[in-house]
C-alpha positions as CSV (number, residue, x, y, z in Angstrom):
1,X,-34.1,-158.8,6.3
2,X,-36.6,-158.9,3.7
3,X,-39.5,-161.3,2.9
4,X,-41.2,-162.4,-0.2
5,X,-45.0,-163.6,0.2
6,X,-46.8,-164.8,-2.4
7,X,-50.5,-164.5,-0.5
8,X,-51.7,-163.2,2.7
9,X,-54.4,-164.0,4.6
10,X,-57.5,-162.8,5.9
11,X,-56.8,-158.6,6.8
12,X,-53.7,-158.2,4.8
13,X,-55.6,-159.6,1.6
14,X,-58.5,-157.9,2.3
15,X,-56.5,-154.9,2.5
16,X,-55.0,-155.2,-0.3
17,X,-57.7,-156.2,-2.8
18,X,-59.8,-152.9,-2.0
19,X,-57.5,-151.3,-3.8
20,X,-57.6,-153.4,-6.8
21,X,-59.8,-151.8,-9.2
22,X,-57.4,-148.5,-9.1
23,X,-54.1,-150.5,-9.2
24,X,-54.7,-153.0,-12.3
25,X,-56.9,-151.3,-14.8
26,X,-53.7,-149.9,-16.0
27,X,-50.3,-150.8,-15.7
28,X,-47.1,-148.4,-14.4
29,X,-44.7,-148.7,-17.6
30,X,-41.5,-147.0,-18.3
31,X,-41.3,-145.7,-22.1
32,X,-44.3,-147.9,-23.1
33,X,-47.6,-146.9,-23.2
34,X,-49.7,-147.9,-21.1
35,X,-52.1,-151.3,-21.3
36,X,-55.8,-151.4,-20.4
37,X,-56.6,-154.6,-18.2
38,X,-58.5,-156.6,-21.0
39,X,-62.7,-157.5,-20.9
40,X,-63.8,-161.2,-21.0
41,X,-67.4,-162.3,-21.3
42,X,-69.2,-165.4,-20.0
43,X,-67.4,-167.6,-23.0
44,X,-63.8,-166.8,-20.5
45,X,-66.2,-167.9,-17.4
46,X,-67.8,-171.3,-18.7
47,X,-66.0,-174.3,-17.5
48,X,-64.8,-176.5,-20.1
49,X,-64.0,-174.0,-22.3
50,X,-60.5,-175.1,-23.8
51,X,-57.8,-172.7,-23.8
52,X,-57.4,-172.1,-27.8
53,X,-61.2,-170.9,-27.2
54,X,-60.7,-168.8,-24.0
55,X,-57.6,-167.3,-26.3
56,X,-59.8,-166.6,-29.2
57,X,-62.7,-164.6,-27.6
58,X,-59.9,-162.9,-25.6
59,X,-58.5,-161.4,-29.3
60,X,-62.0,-160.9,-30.6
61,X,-63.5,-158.7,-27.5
62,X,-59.8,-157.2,-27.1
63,X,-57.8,-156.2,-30.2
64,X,-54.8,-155.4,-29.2
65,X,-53.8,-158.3,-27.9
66,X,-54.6,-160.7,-31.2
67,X,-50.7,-161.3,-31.4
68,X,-51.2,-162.9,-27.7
69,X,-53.1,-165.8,-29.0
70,X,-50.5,-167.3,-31.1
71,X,-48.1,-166.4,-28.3
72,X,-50.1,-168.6,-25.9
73,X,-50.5,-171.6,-28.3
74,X,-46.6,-171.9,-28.6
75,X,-46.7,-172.0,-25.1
76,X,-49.3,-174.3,-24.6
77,X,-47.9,-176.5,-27.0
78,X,-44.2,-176.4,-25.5
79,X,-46.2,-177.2,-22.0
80,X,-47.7,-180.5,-23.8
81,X,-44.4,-181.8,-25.4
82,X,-42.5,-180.9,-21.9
83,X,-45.5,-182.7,-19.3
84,X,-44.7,-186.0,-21.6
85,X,-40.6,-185.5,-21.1
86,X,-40.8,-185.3,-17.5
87,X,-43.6,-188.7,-17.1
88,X,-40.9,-190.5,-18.9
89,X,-37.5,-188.9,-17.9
90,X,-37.3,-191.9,-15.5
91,X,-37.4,-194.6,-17.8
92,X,-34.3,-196.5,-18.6
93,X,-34.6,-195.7,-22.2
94,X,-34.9,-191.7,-21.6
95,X,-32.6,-190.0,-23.4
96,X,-33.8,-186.9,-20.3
97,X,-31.6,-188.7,-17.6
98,X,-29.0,-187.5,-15.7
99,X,-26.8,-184.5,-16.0
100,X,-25.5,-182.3,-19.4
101,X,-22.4,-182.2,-18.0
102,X,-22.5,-177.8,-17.8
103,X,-23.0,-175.2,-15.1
104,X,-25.6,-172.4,-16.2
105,X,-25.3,-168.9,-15.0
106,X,-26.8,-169.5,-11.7
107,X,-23.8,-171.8,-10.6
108,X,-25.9,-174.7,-11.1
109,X,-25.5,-178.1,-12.1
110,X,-27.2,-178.1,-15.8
111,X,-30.0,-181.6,-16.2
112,X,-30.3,-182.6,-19.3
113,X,-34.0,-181.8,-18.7
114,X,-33.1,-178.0,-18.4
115,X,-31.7,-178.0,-21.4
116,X,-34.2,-179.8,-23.7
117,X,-36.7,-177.9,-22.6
118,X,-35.4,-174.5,-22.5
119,X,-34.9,-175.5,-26.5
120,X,-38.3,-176.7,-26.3
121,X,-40.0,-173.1,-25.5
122,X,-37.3,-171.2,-27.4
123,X,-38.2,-173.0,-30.4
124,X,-41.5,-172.8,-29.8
125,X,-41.6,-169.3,-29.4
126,X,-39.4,-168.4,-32.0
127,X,-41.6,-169.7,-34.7
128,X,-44.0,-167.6,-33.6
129,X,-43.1,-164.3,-35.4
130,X,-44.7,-162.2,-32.3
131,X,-41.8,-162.8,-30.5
132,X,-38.4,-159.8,-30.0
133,X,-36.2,-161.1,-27.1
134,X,-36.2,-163.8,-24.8
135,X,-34.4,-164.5,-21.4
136,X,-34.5,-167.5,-19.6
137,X,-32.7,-169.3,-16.5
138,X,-30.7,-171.5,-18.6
139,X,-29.4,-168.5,-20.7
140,X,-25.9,-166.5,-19.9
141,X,-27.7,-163.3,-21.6
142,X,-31.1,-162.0,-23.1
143,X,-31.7,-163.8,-26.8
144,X,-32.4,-162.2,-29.9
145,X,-35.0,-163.7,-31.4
146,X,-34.6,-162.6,-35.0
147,X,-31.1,-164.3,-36.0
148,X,-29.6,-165.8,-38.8
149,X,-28.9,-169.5,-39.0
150,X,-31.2,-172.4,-40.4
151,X,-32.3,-173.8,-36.9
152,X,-32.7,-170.0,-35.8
153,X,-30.1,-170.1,-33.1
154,X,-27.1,-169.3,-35.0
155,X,-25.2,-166.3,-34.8
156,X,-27.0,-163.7,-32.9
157,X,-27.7,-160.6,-34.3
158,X,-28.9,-156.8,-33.6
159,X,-32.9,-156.5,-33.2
160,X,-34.3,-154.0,-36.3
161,X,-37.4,-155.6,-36.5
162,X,-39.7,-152.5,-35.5
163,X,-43.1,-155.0,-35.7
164,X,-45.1,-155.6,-33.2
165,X,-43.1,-157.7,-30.8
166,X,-43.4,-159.8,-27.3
167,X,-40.5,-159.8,-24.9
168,X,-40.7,-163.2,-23.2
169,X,-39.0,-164.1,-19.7
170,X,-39.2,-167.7,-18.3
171,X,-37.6,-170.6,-16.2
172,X,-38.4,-173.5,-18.6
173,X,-38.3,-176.4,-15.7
174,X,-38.8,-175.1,-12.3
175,X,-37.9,-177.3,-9.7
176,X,-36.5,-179.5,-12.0
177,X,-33.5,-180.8,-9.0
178,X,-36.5,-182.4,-8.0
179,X,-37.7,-184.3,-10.9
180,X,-35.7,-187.7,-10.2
181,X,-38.3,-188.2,-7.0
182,X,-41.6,-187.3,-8.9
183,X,-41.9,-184.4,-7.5
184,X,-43.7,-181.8,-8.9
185,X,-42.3,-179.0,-11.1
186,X,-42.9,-176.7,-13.8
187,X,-42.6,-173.8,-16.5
188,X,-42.9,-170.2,-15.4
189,X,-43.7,-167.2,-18.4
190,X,-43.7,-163.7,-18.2
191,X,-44.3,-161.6,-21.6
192,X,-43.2,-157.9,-22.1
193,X,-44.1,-155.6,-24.8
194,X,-41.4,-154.6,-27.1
195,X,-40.1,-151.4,-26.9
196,X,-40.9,-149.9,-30.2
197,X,-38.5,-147.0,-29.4
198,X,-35.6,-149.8,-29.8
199,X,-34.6,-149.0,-32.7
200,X,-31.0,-149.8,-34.4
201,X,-28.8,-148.7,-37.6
202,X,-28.9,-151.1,-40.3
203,X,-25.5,-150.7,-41.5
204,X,-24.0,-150.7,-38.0
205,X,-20.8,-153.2,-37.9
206,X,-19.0,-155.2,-34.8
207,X,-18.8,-152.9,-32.0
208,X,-20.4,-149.8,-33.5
209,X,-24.1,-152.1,-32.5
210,X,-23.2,-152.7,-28.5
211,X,-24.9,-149.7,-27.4
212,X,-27.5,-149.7,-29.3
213,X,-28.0,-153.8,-29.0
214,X,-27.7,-153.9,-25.3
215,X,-30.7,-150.9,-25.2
216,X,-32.9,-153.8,-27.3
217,X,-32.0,-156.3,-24.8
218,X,-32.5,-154.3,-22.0
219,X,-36.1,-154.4,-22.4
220,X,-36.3,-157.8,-20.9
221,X,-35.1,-155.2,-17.3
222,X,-38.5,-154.4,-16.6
223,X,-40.9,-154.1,-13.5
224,X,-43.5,-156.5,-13.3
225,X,-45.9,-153.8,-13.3
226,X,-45.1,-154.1,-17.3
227,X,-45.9,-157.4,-18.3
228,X,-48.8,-158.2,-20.7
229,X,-49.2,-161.7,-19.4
230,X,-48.0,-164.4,-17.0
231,X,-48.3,-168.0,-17.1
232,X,-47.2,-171.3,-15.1
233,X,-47.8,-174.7,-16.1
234,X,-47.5,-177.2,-13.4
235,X,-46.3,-181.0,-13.8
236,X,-48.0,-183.4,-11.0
237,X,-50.9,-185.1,-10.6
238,X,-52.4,-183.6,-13.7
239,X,-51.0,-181.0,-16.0
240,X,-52.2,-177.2,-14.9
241,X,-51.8,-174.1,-16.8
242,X,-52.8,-170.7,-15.0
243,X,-52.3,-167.7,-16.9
244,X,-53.5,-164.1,-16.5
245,X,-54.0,-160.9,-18.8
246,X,-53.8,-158.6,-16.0
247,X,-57.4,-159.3,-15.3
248,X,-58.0,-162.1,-13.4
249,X,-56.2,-165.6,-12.8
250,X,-58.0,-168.6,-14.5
251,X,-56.8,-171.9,-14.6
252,X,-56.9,-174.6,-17.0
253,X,-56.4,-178.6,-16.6
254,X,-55.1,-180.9,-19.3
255,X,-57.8,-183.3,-20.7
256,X,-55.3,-186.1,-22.0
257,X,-57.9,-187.5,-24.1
258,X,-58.7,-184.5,-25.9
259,X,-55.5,-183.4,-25.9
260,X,-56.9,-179.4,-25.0
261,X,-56.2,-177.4,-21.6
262,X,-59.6,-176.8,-20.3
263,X,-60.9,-174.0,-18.2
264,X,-61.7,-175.4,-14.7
265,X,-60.5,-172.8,-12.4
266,X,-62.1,-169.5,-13.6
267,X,-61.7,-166.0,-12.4
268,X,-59.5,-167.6,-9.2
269,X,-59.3,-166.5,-6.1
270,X,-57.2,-166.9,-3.1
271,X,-58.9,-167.9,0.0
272,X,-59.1,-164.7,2.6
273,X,-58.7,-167.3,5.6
274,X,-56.1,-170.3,5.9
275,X,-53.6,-171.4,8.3
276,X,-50.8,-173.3,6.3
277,X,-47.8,-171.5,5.6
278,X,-44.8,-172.6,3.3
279,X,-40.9,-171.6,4.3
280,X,-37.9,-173.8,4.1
281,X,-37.7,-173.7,7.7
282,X,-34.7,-175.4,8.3
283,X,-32.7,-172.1,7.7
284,X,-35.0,-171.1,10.5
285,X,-31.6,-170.3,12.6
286,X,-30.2,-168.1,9.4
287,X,-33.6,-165.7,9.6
288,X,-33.6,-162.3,11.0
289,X,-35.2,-161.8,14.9
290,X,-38.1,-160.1,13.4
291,X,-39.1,-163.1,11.1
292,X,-38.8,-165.5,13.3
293,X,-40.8,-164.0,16.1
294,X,-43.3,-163.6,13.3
295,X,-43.2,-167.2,11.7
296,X,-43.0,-168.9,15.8
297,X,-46.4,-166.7,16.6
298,X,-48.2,-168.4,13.5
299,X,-46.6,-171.7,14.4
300,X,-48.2,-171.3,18.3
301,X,-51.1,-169.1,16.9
302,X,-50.0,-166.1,19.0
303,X,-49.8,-164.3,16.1
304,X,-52.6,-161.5,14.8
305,X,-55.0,-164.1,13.2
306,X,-54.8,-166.1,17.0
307,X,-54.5,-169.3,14.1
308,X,-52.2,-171.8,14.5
309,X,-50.3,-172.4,11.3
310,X,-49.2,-175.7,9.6
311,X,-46.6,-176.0,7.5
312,X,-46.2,-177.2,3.8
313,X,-43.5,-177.1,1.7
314,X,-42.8,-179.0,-1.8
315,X,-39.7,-177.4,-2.3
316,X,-40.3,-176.4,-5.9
317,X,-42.0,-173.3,-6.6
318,X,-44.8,-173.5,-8.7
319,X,-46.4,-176.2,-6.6
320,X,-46.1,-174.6,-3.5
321,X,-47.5,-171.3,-4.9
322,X,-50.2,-173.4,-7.0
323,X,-51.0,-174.6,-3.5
324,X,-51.6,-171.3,-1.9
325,X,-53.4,-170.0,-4.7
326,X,-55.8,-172.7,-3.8
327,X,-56.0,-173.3,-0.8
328,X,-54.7,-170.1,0.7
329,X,-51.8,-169.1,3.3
330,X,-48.2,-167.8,2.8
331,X,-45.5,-168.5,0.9
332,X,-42.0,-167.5,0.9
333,X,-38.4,-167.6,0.5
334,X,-36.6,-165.0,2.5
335,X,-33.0,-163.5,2.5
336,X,-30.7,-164.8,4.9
337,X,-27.1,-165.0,6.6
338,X,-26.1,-167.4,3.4
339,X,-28.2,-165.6,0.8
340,X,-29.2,-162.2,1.4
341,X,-31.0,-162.0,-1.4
342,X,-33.1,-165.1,-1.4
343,X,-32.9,-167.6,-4.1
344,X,-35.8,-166.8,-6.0
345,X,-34.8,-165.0,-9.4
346,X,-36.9,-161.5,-9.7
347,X,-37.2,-161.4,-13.7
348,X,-38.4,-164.8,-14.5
349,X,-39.8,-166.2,-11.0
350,X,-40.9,-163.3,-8.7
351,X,-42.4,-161.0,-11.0
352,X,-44.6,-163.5,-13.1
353,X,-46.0,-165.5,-10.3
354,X,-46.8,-161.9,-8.2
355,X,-48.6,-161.0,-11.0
356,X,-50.5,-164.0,-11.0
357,X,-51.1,-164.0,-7.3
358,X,-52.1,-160.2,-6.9
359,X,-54.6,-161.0,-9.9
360,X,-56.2,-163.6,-7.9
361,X,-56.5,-161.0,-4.7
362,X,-53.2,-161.9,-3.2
363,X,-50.5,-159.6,-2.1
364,X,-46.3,-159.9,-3.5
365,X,-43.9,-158.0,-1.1
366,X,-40.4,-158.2,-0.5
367,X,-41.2,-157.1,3.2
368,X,-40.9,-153.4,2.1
369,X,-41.4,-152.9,-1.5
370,X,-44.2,-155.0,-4.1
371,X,-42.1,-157.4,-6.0
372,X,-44.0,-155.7,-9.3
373,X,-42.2,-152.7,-8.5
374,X,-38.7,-153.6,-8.8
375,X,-36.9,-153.2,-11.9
376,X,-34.4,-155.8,-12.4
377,X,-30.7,-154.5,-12.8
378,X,-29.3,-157.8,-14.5
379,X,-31.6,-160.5,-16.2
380,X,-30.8,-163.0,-13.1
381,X,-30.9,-160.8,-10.2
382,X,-32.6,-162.3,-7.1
383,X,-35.0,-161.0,-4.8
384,X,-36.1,-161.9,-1.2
């Protein structure tokens, strides 16, 4: 039975982060080149800075990643209009409540929420330009971003475009079973580079394009170790978006008056010491021996640390991860007798928050294997 943790404590994290420097100046890629870990100077340190600056001095001291900025303001943006749909989904007047009526991919019942806001981002990135394919939770396959069609989501066609592109992943409302009891949730981002090998005849017709289309959309299958960027934006208490370039984790906070995300987390890091931990441990029975010997010595504080563990669980992802990221611990949602695999989905979920974590000194496993390692088979496969 496999496990996926989100942070470590103590030992394990130490262990871990010694070997930082060598594991995230450069990523592992496939056919891509590889991508130096990015500089920052004391502008991407200094509390208060708003995001649109942190973004800018980012492009100036790094280059190559220029195309990032507008990529992160569509996001940003999409994260404004979506914290305002979900304070007033509730009210009698919302045009947000209740259900679309449609079962997604995952088997799921579809709320109208999901929906509007998976429109919300795809818009938003589309505009864009920077952008080649997109998959999300809410979307049966990968999306080709350059189609035909005056709202942009007509008839899809085969990617040409040989520009310099973004492949974006994300689950556009996290947690959003939840929303109807204010409880938190939120958006989850992972961006790709393009794989500028894709390339495809122009005067391909119907079926002659399915090879060479389903190579373009296959670069959404890729290892964590890959992305560019990752980014969740959290609905509670206030608005939260954390993001990281590969290096470092910094964290942001809506100002409502300004209007701006402002830096008020920077250069996070996870605690080394903490004694909560975060399972759904009502399939406590469905666990393997092994993990529940391991989660009963934490709970008694037999375990290595000789802490006694408390538990805290949200239920939706990003707030029990933004959680641990401040305040430390473990979180996870194993495989068990009912799902094998876990629930949590590797491509848009897994891989973008375990890049976050491990850039903030934590540690992403499936028990045997980093999470960042796996290379997703099918754009909603699951991993423990």
């Amino acid at each position: 039975m496999k496990v996926f943790v989100l942070a470590l404590l103590a030992t394990s994290a130490a262990a871990f982060t010694s070997n930082k420097g060598a594991a995230f100046r450069t990523r592992k890629t496939t056919s891509l080149q590889k991508t130096k870990a990015p500089v920052f100077d004391e502008v991407c340190e200094t509390t208060g800075v708003t995001l649109k600056r942190f973004m800018t001095e980012v492009a100036i001291l790094n280059p190559e990643l220029q195309e990032l900025t507008t990529l992160f303001g569509a996001i940003e943006t999409a994260c404004k209009a979506i914290t305002n749909m979900v304070k007033r989904s509730q009210l009698p007047s919302s045009s947000t409540l209740g259900y679309e009526g449609n079962i997604n991919v995952q088997g799921e019942d579809q709320k109208k929420l999901d929906v509007i806001t998976n429109d919300v981002l795809k818009r938003a990135l589309r505009f864009t330009g920077k952008l080649g394919v997109l998959a999300s939770e809410e979307e049966d396959a990968p999306v080709d971003m350059v189609t035909n069609g005056a709202n942009g989501f007509g008839e899809k066609e085969v990617l040409i475009d040989d520009g310099e592109r973004y492949v974006a992943v994300f689950d556009p409302l996290d947690g959003s079973s939840n929303v109807d009891a204010g409880i938190p949730t939120g958006t989850i981002v992972g961006i790709y580079e393009h794989d500028e090998e894709c390339e495809v005849d122009e005067d391909c017709i119907g079926d002659e394009c399915t090879e060479a289309e389903a190579k373009c959309l296959a670069n959404t299958l890729q290892p964590g170790d890959n992305l560019v960027a990752a980014a969740y934006c959290l609905y509670s208490s206030s608005t939260f978006f954390v993001l990281t370039l590969g290096a470092g984790t910094f964290g942001f906070t809506l100002d409502e008056n300004l209007g701006e995300f402002v830096l008020s987390h920077p250069n996070m890091k996870i605690p080394e010491t903490s004694s909560i931990m975060s399972f759904n441990e009502a399939n406590t029975h469905m666990w393997d021996e092994p993990l529940q010997s391991v989660v009963k010595g934490w709970k008694d504080g037999t375990g290595k640390s000789g802490t006694a563990f408390s538990s805290r669980y949200i239920g939706s992802m990003v707030g029990d991860v933004h959680r641990t990221l401040l305040y430390g611990g473990v979180f996870g949602y194993p495989g068990d007798t009912k799902n094998p695999n876990g629930k949590l989905r590797l491509l848009y979920e897994g891989a973008p928050m375990s890049f976050i974590m491990e850039q903030a000194g934590g540690l992403s496993t499936t028990g045997k294997e980093r999470v960042m390692e796996i290379a997703p088979e099918v754009v909603h496969q699951r991993v423990p």
